[in-house]
C-alpha positions as CSV (number, residue, x, y, z in Angstrom):
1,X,12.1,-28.8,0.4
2,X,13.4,-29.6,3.9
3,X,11.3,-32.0,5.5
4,X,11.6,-34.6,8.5
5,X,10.8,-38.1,8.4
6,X,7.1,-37.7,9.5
7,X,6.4,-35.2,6.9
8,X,6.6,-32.3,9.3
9,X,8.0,-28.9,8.3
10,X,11.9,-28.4,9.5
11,X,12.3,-25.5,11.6
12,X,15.1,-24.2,9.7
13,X,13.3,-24.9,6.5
14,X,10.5,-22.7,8.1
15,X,12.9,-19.8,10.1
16,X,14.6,-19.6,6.4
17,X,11.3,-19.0,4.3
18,X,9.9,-16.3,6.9
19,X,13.6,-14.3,7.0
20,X,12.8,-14.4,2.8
21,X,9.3,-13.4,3.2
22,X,10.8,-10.5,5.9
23,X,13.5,-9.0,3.4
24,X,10.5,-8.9,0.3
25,X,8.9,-7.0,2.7
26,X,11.6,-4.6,4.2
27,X,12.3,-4.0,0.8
28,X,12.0,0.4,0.2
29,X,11.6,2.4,-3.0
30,X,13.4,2.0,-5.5
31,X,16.0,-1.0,-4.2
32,X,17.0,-3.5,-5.4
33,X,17.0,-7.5,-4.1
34,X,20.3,-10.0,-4.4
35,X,21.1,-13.5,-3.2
36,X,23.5,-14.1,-1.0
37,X,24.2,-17.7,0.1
38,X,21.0,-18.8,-0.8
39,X,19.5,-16.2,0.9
40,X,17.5,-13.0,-0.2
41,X,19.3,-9.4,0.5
42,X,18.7,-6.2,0.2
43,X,21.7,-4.8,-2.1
44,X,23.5,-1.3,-0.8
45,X,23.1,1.2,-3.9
46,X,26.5,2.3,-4.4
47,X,28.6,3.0,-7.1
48,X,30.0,-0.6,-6.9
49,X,26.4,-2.0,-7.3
50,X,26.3,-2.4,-11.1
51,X,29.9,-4.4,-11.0
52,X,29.1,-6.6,-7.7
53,X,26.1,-7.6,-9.2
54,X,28.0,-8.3,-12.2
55,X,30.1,-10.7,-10.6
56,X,27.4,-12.0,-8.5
57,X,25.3,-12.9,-11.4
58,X,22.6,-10.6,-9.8
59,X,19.6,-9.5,-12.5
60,X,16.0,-8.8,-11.6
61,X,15.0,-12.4,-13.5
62,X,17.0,-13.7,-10.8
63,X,15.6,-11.8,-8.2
64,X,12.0,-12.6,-9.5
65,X,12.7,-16.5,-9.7
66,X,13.7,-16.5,-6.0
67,X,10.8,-14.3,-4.9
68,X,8.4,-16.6,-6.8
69,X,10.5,-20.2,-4.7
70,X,10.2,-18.3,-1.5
71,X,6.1,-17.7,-2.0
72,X,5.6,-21.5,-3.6
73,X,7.5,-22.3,-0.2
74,X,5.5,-20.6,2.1
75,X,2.5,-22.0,0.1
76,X,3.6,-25.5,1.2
77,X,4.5,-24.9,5.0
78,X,1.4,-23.4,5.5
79,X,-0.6,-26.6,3.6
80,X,1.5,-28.6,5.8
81,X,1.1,-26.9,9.1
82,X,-2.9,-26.7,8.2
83,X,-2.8,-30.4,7.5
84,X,-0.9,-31.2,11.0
85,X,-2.8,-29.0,13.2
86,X,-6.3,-30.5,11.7
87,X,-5.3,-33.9,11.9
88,X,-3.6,-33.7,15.5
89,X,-6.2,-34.4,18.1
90,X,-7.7,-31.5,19.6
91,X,-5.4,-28.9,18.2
92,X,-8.2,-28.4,15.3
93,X,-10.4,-27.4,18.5
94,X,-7.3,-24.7,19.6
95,X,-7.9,-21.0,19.7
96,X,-5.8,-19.9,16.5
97,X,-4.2,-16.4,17.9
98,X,-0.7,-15.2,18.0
99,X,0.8,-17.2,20.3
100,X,4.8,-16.5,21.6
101,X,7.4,-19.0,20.4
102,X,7.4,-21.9,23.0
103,X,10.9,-22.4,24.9
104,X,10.2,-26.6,25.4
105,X,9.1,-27.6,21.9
106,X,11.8,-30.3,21.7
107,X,12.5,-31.1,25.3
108,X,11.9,-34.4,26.3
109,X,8.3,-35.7,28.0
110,X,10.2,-36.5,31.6
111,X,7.0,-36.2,33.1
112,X,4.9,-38.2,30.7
113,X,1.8,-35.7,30.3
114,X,2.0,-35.1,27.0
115,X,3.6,-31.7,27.1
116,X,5.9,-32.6,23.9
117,X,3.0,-32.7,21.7
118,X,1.3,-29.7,23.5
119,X,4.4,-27.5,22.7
120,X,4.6,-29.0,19.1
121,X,0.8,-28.0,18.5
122,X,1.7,-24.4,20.1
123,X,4.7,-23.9,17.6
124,X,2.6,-25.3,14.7
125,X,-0.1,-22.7,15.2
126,X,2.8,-19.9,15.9
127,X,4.5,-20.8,12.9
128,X,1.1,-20.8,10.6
129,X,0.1,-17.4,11.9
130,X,4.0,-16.1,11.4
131,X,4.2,-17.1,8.2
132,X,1.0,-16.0,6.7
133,X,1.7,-12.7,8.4
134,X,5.6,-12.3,6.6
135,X,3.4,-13.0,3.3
136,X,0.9,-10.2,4.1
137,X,3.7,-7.3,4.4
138,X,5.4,-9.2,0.9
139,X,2.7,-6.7,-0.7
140,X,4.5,-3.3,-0.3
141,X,8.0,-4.8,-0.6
142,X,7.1,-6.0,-4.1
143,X,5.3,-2.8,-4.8
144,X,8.2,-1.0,-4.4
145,X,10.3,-3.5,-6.4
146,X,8.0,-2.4,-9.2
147,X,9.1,0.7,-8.6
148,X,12.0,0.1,-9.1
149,X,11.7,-1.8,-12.4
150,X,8.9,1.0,-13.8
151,X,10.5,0.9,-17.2
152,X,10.5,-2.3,-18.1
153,X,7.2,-3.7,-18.7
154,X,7.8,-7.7,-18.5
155,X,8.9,-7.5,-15.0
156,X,6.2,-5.0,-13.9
157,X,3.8,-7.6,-15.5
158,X,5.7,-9.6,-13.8
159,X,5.2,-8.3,-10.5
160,X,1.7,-7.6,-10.6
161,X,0.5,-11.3,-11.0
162,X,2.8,-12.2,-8.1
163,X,0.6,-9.4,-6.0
164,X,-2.2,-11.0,-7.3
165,X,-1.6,-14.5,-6.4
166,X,-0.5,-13.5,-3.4
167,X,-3.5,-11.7,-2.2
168,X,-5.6,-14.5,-3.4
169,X,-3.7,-17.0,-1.7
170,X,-3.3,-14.6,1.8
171,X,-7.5,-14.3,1.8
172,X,-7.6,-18.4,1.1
173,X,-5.3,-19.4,4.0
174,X,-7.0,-16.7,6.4
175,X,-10.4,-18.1,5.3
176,X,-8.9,-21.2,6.4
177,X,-7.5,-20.0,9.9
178,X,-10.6,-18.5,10.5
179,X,-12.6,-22.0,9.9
180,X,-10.4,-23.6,12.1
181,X,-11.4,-21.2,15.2
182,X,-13.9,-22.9,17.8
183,X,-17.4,-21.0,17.8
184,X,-18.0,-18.7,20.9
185,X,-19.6,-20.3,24.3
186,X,-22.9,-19.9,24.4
187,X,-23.7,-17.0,27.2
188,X,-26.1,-18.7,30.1
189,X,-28.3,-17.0,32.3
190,X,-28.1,-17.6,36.0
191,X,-30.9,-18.4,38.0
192,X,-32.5,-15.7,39.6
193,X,-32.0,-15.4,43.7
194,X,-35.0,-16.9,45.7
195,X,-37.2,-13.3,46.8
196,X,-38.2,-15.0,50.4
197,X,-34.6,-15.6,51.5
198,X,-32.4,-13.0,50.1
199,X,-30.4,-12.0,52.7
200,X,-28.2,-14.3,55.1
201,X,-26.9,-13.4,58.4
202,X,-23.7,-14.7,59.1
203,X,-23.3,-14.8,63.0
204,X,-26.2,-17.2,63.3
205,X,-25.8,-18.8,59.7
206,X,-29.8,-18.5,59.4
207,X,-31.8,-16.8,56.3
208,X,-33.6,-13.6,56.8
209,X,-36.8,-12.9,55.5
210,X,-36.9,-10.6,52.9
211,X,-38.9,-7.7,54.1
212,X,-42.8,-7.9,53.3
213,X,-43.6,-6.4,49.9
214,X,-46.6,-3.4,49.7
215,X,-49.3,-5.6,49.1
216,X,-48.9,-7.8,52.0
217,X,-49.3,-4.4,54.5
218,X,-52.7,-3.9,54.7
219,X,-53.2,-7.5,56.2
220,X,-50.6,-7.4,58.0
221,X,-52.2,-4.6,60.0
222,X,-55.6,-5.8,60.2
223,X,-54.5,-9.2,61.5
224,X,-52.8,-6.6,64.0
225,X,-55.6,-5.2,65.0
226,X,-57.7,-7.9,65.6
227,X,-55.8,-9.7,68.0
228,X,-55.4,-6.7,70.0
């Protein structure tokens, strides 16, 4: 595992899980996965398939070993990127939604403001959310890796414990976002609008009486009346 010397997840470490996690899930029916430089891959069904795998040293024990690294992986960058974003100061606080990959994570801090750190925490939460995305769609690639292998019952089996972990883990980690989400402002009600001065002229900048309600009519005109 790729790590730097604080402990944080390597970028390329991270890019290299999620492009695993992308290929389980691009995977369609009845295909099959290889390795290729360390890297999952979709193989080309062809009549050369059986003899390139052959000499690849391609089998679906193989295949199944490096779909089980690339989960315990993503396991472990998402524990880590939960652990940095809690601990960090005010990034716990952060609304957790997708956010766009930032463009200044690793510039220097000419300024001094602390935008380093701001982008860091910004590429932490857009990582998390990447990643636990990438293991969502895993569920129909390896589905149709079962597929695939429907006649041979030890990798099915197999297979469907890897679903289930997976869903179990996918419902812990978003249980965990979701904790990590500040609570909704409370909504406050504004003060009503004084009745007697409602309306305000603006030529002379003075307040206009609000016009005199029903009730105060009938003394109005018998106040009227006697001074005439």
């Amino acid at each position: 595992m790729m790590l730097q010397a604080d402990g944080a997840i390597a970028e390329m470490f991270v890019d290299q899980t999620t492009a695993n996690l992308k290929i389980i899930g691009m995977l369609p029916k009845n295909s099959k996965l290889c390795v290729r430089h360390g890297q999952l891959s979709i193989d080309r069904d062809d009549h050369l398939q059986p003899l390139r795998r052959w000499m690849s040293r391609d089998s679906r024990d193989v295949t199944l070993m490096h779909i089980r690294n690339t989960l315990t992986n993503a396991l472990r960058i998402l524990n880590s990127l939960i652990a940095r974003v809690s601990a960090d100061g005010g990034a716990a606080n952060a609304c957790v939604t997708v956010l766009p990959p930032p463009t200044s994570c690793y510039s220097s801090d000419a300024a001094g403001d602390g935008s380093v750190d701001l982008a860091q925490r910004h590429l932490c939460l857009w990582s998390l959310h990447q990643v636990l995305t990438e293991m969502r769609g895993c569920e129909s690639g390896l589905q149709n890796l079962r597929t695939t292998y429907v006649d041979d019952s030890m990798t099915v089996a197999a297979i469907d414990v890897l679903v289930d972990r997976l869903r179990a883990n996918c419902s812990a980690f978003q249980a965990r976002v979701t904790a990590m989400a500040p609570p909704p402002p409370a909504a406050t009600a504004s003060p009503p609008a004084p009745a007697s001065f409602a309306i305000e002229q603006r030529s002379g900048g003075k307040p206009t009486p609000a016009p005199p309600s029903a009730s105060s009519s009938p003394q109005t005109s018998s106040s009227q009346q006697q001074r005439r």
